[in-house]
gemmi code that builds the backbone of each chain (N, CA, C; Angstrom):
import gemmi

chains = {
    "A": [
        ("UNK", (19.467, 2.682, 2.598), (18.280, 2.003, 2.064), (17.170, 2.001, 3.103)),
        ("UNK", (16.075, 2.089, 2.226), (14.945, 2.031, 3.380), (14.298, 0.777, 3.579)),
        ("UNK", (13.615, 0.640, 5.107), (13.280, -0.556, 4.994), (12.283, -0.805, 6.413)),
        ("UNK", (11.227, -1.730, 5.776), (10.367, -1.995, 7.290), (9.793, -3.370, 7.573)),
        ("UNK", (9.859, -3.927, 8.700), (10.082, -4.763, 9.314), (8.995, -5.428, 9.998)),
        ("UNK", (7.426, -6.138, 9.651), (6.702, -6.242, 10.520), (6.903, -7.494, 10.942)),
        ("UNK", (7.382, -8.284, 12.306), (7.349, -9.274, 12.707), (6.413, -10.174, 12.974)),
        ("UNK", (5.854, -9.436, 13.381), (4.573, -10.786, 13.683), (3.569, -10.778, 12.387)),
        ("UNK", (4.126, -12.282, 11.659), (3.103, -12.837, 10.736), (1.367, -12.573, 10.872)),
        ("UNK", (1.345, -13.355, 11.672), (-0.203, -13.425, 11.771), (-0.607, -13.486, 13.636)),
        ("UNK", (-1.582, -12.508, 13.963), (-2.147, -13.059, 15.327), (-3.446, -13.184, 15.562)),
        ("UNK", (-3.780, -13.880, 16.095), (-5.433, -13.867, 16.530), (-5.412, -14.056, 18.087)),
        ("UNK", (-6.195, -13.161, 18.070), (-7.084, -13.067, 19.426), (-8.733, -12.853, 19.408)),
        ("UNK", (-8.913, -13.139, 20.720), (-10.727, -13.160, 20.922), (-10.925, -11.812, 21.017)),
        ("UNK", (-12.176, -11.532, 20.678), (-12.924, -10.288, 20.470), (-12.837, -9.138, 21.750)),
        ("UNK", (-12.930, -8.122, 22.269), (-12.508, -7.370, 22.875), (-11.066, -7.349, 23.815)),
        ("UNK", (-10.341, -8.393, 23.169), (-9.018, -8.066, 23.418), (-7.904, -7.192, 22.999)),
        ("UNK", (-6.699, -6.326, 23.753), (-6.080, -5.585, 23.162), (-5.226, -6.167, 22.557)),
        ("UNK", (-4.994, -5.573, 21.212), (-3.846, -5.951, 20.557), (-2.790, -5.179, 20.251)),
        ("UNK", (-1.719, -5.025, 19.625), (-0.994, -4.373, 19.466), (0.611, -4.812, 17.745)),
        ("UNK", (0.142, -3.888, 17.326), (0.979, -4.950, 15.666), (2.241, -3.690, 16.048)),
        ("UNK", (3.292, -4.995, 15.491), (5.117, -3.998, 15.384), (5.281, -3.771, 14.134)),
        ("UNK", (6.123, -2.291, 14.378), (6.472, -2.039, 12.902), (7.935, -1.178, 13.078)),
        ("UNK", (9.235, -1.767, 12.724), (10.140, -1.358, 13.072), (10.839, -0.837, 11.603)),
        ("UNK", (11.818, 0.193, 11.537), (11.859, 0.969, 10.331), (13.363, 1.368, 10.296)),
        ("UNK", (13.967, 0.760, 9.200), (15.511, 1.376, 8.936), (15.677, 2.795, 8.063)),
        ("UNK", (16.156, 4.306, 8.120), (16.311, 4.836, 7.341), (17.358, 5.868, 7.704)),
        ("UNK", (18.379, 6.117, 6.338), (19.029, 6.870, 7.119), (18.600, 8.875, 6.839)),
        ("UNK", (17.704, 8.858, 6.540), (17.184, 10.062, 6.263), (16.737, 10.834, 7.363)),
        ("UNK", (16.783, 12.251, 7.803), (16.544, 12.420, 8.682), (14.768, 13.200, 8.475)),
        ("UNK", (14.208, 13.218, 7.439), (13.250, 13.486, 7.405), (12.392, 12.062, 6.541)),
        ("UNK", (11.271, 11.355, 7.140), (10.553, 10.911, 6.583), (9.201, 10.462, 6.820)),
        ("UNK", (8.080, 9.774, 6.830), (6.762, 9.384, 7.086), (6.442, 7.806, 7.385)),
        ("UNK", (6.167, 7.495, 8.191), (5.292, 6.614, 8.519), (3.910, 6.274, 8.243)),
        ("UNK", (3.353, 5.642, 7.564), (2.012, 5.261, 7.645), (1.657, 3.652, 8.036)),
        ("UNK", (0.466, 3.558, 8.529), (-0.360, 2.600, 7.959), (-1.576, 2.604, 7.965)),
        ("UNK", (-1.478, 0.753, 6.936), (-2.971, 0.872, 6.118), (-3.176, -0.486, 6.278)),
        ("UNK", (-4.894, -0.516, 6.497), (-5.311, -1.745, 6.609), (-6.171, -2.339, 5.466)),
        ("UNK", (-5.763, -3.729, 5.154), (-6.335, -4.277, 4.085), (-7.371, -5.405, 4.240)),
        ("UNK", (-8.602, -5.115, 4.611), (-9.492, -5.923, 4.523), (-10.073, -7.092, 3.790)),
        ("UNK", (-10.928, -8.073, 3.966), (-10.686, -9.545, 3.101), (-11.242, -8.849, 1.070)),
        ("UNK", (-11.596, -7.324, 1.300), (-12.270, -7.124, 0.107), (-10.826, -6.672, -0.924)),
        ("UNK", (-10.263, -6.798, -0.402), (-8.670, -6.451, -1.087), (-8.529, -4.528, -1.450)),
        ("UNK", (-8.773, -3.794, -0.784), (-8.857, -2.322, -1.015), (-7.690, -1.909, 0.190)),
        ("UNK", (-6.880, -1.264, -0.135), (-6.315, -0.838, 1.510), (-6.637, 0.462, 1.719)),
        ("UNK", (-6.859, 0.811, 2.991), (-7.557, 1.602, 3.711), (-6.680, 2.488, 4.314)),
        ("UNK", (-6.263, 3.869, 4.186), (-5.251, 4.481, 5.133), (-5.570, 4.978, 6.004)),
        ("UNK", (-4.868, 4.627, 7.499), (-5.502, 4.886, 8.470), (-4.636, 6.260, 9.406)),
        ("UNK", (-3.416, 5.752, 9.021), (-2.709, 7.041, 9.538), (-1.498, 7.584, 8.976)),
        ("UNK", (-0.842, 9.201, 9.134), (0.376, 9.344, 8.065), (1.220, 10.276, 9.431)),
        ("UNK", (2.153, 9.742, 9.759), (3.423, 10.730, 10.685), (4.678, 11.163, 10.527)),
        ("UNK", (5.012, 12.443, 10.424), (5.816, 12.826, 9.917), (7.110, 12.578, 10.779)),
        ("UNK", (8.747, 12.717, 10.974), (9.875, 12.258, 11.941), (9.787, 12.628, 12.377)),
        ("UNK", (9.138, 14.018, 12.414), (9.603, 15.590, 13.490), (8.307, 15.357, 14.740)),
        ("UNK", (7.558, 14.163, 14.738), (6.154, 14.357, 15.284), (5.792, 13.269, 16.253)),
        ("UNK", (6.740, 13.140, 17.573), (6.494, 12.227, 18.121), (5.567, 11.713, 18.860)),
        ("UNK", (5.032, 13.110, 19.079), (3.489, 12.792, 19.894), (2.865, 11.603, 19.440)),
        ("UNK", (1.997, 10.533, 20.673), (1.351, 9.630, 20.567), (-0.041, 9.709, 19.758)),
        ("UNK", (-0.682, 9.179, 19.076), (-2.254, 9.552, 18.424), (-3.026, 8.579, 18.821)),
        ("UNK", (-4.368, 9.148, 18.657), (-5.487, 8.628, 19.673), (-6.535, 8.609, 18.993)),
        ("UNK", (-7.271, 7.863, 18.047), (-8.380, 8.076, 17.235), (-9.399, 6.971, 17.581)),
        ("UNK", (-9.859, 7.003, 18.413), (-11.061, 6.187, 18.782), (-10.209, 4.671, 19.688)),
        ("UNK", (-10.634, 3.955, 18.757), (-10.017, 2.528, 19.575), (-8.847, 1.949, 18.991)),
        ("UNK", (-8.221, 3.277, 18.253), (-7.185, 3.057, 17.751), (-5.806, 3.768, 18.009)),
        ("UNK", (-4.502, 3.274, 18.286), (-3.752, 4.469, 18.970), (-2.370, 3.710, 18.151)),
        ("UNK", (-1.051, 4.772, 18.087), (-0.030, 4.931, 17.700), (0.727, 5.202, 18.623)),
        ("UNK", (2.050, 4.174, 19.395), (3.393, 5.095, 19.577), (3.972, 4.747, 18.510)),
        ("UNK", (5.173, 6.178, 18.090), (5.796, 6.378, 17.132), (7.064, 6.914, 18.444)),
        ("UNK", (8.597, 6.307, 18.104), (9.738, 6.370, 18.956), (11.034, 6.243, 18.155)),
        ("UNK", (10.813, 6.687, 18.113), (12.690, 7.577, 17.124), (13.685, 6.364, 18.049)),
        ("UNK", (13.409, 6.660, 18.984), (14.863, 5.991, 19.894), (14.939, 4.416, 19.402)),
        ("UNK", (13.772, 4.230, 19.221), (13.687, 2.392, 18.487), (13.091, 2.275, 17.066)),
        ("UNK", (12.710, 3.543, 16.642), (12.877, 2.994, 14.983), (12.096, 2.424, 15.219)),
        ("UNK", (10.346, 2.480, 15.709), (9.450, 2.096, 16.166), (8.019, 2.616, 15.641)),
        ("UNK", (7.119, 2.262, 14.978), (5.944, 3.018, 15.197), (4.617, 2.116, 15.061)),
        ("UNK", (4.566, 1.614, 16.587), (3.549, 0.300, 16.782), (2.101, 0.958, 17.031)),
        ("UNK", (1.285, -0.158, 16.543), (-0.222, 0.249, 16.193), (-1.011, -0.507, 17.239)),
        ("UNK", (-1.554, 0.414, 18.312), (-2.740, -0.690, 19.231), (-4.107, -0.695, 19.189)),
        ("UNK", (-4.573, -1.912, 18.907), (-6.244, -1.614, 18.847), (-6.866, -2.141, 20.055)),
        ("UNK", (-7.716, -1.138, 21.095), (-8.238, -1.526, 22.273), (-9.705, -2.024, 21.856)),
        ("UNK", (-9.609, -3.053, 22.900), (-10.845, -3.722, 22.921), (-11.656, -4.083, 21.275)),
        ("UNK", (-10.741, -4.902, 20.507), (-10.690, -5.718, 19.166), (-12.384, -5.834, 19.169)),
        ("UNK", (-12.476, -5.779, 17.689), (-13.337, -6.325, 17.217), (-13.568, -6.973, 15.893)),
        ("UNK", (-14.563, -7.886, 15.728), (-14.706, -8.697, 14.296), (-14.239, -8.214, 13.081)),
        ("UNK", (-14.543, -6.984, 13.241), (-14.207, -6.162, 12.164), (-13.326, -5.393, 11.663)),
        ("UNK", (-12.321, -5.851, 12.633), (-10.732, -5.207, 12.918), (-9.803, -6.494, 11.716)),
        ("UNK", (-10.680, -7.721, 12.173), (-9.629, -8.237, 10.747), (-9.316, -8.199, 9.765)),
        ("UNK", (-8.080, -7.789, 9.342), (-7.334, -7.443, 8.140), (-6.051, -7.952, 8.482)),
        ("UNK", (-5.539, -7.472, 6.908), (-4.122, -7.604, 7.063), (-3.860, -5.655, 7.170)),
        ("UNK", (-2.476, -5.751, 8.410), (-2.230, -4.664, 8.367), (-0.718, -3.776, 7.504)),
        ("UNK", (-0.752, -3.356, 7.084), (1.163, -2.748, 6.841), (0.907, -1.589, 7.138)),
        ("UNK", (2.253, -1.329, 7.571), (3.011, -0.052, 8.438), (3.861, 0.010, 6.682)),
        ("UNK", (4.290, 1.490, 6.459), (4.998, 1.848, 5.508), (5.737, 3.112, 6.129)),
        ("UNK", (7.051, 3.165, 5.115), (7.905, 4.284, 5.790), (8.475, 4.972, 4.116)),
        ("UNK", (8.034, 6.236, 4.060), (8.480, 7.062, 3.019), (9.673, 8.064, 2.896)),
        ("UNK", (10.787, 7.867, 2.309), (12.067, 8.330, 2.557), (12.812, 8.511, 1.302)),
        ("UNK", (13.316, 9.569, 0.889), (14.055, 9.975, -0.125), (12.829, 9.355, -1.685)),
        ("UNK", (11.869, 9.720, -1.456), (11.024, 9.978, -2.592), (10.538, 7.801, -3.132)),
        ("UNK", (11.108, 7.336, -1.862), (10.622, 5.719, -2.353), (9.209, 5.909, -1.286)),
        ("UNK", (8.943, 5.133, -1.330), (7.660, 4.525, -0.326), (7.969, 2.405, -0.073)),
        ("UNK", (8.297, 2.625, 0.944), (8.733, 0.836, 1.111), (7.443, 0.422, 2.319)),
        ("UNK", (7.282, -0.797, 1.949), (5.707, -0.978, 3.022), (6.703, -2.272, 3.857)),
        ("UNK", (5.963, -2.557, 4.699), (6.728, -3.766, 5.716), (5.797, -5.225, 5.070)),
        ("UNK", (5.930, -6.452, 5.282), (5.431, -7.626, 5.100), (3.841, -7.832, 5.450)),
        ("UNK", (3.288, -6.978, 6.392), (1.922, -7.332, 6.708), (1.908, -8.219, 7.784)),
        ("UNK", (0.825, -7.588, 8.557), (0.177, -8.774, 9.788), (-1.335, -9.155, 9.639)),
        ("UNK", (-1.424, -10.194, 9.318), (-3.018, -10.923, 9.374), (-3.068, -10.886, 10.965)),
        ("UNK", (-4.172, -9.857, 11.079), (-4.654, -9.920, 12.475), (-6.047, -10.701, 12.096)),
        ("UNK", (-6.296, -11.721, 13.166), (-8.005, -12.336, 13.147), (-8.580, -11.713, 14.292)),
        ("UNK", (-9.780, -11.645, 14.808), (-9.832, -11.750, 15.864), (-11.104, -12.284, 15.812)),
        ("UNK", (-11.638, -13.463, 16.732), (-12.325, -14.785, 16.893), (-13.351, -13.866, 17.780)),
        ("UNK", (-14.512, -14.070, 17.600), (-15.691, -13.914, 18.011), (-15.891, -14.825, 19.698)),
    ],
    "B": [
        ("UNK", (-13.488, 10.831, 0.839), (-13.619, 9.566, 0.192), (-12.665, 9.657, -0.746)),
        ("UNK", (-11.507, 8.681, -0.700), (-10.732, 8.531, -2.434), (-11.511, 8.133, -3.832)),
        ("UNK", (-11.448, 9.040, -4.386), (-11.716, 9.352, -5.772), (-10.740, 8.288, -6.701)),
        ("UNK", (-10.484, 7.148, -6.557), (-9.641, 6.648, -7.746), (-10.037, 4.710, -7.881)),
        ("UNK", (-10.068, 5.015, -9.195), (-10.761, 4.037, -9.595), (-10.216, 2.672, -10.770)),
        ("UNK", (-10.326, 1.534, -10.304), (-9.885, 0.406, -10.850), (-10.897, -0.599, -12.186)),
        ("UNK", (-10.598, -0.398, -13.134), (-11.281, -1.693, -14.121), (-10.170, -2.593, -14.845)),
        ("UNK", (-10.613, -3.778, -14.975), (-11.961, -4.464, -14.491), (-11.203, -4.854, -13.007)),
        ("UNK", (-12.485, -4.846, -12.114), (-12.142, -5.873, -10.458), (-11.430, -7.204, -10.798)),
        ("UNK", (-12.186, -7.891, -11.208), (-11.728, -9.209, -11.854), (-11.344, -9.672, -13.284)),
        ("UNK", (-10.342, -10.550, -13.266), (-10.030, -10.560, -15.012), (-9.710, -11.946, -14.996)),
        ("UNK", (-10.043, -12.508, -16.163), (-9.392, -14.027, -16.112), (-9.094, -14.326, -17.372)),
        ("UNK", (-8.203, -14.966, -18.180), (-7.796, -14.735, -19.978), (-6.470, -15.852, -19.585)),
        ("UNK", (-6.637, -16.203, -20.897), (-5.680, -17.196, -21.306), (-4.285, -16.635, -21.604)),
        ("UNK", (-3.478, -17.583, -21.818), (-2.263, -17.092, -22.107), (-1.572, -16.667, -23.327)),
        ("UNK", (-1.252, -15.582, -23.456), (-0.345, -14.912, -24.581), (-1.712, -13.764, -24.764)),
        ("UNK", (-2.509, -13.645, -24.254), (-3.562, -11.830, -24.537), (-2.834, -10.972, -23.780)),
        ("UNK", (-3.112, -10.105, -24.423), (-2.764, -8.937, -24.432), (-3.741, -7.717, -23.210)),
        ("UNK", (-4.002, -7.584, -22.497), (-4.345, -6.988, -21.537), (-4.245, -5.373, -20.786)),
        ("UNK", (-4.916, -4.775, -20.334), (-5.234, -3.347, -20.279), (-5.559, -3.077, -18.859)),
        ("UNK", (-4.828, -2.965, -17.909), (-5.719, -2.813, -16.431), (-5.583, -1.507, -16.298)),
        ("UNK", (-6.928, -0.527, -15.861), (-6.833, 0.469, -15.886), (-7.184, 1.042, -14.934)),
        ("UNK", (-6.235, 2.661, -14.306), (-6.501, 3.167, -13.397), (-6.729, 5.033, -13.362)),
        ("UNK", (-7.876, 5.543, -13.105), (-8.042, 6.432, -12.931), (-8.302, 7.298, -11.476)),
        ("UNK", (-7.572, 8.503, -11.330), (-8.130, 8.970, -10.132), (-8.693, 10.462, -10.536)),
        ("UNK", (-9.789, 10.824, -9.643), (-10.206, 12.679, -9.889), (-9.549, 13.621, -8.910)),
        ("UNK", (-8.688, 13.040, -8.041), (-8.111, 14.052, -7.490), (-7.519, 15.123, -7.958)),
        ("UNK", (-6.519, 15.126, -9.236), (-5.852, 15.876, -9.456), (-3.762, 15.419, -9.305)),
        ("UNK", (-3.976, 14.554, -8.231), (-2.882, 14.090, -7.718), (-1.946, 13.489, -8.840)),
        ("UNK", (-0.872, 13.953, -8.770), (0.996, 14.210, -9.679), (1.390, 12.844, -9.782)),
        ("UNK", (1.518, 12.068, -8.580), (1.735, 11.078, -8.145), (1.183, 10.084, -8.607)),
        ("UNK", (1.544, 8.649, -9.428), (0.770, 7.618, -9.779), (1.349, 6.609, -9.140)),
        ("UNK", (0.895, 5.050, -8.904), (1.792, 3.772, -8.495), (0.929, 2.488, -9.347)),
        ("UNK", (1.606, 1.808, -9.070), (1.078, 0.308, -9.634), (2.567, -0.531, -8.707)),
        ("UNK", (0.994, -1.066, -8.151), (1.910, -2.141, -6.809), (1.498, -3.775, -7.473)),
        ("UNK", (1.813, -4.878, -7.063), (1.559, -6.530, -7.471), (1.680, -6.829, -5.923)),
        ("UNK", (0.672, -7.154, -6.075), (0.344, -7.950, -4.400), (-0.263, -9.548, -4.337)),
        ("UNK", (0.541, -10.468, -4.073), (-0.750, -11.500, -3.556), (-1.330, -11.504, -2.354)),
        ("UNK", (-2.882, -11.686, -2.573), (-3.598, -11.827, -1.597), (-3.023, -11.883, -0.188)),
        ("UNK", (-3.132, -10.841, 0.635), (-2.589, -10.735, 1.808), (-1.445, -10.372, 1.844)),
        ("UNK", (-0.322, -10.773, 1.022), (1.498, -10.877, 1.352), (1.731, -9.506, 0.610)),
        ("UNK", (2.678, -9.477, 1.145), (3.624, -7.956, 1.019), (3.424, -7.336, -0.725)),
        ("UNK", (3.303, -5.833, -0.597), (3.357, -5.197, -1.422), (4.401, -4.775, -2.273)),
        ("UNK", (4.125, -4.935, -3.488), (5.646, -4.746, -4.668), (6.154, -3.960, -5.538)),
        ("UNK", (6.427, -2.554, -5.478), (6.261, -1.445, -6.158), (6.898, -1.973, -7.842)),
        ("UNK", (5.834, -1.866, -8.911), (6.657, -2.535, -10.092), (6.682, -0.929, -11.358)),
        ("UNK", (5.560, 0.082, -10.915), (6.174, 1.620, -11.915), (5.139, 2.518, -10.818)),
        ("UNK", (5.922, 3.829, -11.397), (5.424, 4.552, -11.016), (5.458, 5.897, -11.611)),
        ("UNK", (4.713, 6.530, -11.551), (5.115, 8.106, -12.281), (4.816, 9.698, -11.299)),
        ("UNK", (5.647, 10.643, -11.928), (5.607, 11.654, -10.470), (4.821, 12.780, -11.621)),
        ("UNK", (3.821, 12.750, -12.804), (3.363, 13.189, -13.983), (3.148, 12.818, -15.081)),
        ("UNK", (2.598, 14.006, -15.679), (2.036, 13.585, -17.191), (3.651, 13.085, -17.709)),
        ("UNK", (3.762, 12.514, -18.999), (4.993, 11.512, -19.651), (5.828, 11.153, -18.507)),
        ("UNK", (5.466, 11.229, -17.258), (7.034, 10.268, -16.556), (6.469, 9.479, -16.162)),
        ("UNK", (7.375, 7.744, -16.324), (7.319, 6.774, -15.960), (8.210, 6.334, -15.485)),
        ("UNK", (8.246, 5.259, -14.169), (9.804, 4.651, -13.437), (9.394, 3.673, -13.364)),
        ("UNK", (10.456, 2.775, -13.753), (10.192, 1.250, -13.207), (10.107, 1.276, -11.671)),
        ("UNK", (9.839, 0.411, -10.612), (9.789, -0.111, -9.640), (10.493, -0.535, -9.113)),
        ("UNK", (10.769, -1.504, -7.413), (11.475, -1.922, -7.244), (11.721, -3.995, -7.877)),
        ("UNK", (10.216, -4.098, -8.260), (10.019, -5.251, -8.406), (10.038, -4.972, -10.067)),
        ("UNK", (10.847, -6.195, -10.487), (10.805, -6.578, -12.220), (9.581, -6.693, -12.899)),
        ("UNK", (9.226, -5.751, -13.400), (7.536, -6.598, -14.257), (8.120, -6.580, -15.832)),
        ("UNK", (7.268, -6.993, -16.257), (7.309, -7.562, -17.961), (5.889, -6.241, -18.132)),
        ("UNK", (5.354, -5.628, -17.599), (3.969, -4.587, -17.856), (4.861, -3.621, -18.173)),
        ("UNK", (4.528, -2.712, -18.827), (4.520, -1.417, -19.330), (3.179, -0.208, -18.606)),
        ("UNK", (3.741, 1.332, -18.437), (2.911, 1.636, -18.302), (2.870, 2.595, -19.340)),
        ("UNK", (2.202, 3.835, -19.136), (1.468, 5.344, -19.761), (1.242, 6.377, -18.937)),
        ("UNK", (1.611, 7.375, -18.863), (1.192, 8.588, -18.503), (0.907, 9.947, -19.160)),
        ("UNK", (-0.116, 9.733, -19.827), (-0.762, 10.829, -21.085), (-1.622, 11.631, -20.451)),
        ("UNK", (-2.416, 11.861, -19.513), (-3.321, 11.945, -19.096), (-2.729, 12.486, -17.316)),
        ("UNK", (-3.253, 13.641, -16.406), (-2.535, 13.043, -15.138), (-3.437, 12.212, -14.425)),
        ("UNK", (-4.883, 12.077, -14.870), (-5.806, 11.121, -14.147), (-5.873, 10.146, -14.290)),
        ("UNK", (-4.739, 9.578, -15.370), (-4.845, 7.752, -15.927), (-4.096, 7.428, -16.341)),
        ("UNK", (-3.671, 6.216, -15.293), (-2.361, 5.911, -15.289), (-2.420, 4.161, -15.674)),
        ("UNK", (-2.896, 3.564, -16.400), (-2.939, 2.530, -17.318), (-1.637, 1.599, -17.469)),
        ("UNK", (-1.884, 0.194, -16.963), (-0.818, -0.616, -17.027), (-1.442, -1.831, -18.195)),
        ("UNK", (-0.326, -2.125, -18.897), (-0.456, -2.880, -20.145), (0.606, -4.279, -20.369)),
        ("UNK", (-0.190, -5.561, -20.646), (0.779, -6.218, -20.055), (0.907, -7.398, -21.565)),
        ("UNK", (1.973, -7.244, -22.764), (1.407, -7.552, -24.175), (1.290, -9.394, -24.381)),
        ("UNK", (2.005, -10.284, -23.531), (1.133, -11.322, -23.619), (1.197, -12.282, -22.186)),
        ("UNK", (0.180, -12.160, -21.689), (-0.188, -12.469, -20.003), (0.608, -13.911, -19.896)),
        ("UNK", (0.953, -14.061, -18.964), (1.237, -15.712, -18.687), (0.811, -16.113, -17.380)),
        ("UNK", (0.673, -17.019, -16.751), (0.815, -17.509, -15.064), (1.134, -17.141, -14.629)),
        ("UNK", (2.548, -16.601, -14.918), (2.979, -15.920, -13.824), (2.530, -14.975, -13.459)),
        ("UNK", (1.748, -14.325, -14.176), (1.779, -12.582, -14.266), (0.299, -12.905, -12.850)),
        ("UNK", (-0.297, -14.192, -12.627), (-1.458, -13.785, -11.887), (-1.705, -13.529, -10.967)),
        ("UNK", (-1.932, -12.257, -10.171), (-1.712, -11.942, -9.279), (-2.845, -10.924, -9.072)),
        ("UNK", (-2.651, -9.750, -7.966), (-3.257, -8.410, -8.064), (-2.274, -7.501, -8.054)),
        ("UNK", (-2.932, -6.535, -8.799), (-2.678, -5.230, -8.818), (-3.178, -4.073, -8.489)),
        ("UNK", (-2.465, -3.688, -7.889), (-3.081, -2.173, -6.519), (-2.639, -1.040, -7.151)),
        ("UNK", (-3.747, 0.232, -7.793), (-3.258, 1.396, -8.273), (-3.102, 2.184, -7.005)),
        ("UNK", (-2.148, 3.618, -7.015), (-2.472, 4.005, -5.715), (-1.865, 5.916, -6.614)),
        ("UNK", (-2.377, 6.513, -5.217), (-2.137, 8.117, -6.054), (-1.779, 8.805, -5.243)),
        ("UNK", (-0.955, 9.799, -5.158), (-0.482, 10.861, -4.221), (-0.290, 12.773, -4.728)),
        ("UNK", (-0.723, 13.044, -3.425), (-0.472, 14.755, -3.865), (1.158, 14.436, -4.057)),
        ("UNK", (1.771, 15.671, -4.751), (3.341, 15.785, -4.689), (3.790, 16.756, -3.539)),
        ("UNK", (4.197, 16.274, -2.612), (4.787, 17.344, -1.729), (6.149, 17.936, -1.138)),
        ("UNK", (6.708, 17.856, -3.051), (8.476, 18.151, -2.267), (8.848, 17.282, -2.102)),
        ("UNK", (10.628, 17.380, -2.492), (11.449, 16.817, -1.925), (11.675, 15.835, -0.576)),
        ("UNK", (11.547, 14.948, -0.667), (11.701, 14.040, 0.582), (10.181, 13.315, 1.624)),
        ("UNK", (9.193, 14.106, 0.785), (7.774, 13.977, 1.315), (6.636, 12.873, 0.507)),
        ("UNK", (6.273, 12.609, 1.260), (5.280, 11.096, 0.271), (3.945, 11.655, 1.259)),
        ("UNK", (2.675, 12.311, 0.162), (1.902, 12.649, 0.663), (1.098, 11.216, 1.004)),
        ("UNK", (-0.461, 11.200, 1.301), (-1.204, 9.947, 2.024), (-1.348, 9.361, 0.642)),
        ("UNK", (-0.882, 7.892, 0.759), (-1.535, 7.408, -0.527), (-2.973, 6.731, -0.805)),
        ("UNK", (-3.706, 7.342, -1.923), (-5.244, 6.602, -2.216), (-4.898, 5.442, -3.087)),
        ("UNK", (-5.904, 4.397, -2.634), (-5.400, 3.094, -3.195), (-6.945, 3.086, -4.143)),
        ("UNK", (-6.161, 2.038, -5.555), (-8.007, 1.554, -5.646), (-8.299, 0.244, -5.152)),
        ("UNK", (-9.066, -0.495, -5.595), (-10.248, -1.275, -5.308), (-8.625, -2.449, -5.618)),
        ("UNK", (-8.551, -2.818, -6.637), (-7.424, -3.611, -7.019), (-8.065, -4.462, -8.320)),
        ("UNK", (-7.586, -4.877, -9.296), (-7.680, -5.894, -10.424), (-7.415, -7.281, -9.858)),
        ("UNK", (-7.965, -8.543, -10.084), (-7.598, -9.159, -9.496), (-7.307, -10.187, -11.003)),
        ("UNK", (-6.079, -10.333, -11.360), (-5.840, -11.453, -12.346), (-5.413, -12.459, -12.427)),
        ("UNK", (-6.063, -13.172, -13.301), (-5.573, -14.835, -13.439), (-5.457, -15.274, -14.767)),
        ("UNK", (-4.303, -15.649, -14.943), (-4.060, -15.707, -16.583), (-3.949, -17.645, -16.136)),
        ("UNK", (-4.521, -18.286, -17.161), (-4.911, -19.480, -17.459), (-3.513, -20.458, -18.214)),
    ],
}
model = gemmi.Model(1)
for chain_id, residues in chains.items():
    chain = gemmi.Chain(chain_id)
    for i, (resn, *xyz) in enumerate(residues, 1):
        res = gemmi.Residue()
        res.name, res.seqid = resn, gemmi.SeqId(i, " ")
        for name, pos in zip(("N", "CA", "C"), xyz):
            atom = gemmi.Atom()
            atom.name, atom.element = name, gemmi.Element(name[0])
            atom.pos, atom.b_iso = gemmi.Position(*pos), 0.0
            res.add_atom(atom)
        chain.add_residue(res)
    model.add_chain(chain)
structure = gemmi.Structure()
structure.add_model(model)
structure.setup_entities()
């Protein structure tokens, strides 16, 4: 069964602080995808990134970065130097044997 | 830009109507979903279809029905609303890519309902 795991409910931090959201992932498939997507207070979710198992390389898209780690069933999301406009709720999702399962969501704030 | 599109944004109706939330995308994309979300909290896969006539229930129980006549409109129908049912609903669409592959999914805007 597939399955994903975001622990931290909700965090807030002040504005150009780094953050960093967990997203831990059970599957026993040896091929599957990672994403996530952020859902802003307008209720639309937004996809921000999609990684395949075979693809461990780290990603780097502005002030936004991904490790993805097989060894921990891991693929945590960091946003450097936060801003106002970073708050959402986030989910990490993991796609495996033709389901798509999303994790619980993190309300990130971050306080001006 | 995702091409897929939600009516109505907002809905509000009493109980026992009959209701139509509808979702279209222009991609082209095989792939249909209809998720139930409350505001903020975790997402609930309740059907989905991988084409024209296929439909799957979800992992979550709904009392909605869907349709797949069309591959651009994928229409959830719900024949008499109650409280419970009020919630949102998130359409979402995917290329098909094979066995074992879940291409990027496009979400829409979302319905947001409240049955009275």
């Amino acid at each position: 069964a597939q399955k994903v795991t975001q622990a931290q409910t909700e965090i807030s931090v002040v504005e150009k602080e780094d953050v960093t959201l967990d997203c831990v992932y059970e599957t026993r498939d040896t091929t599957y995808y990672l994403f996530w997507y952020k859902q802003p207070p307008s209720g639309e979710l937004v996809f921000l990134i999609r990684r395949n198992s075979f693809d461990e390389q780290n990603e780097i898209s502005g002030r936004y970065s991904w490790n993805f780690q097989k060894s921990t069933s891991s693929f945590n999301f960091t946003i450097t130097a936060s801003q106002v406009v970073d708050s959402a709720v986030y989910f990490c999702a993991l796609s495996a044997a033709q389901k798509l399962v999303f994790g619980q969501g993190t309300r990130l704030t971050i306080n001006p | 830009e995702a091409d897929i599109y939600q009516t109505p944004r907002y809905l509000v109706i009493g109980t026992g109507k009959k209701i139509t939330l509808e979702c279209s995308q222009t991609m082209g994309h095989d792939k249909m979903y209809w998720y139930q979300q409350d505001p903020g909290m975790e997402l609930h896969l309740i059907h989905y279809s991988y084409g024209v006539n296929s439909t799957e229930k979800g992992d979550l129980s709904s009392e909605s029905t869907v349709s797949r006549i069309r591959t651009e409109h994928f229409p959830l129908t719900l024949e008499s609303a109650r409280p419970s049912h009020t919630s949102q609903y998130l359409c979402a669409s995917s290329e098909y890519k094979g066995a074992g592959s879940t291409g990027e999914l496009f979400f829409g805007e979302g319905s947001r309902l409240t049955v009275l």
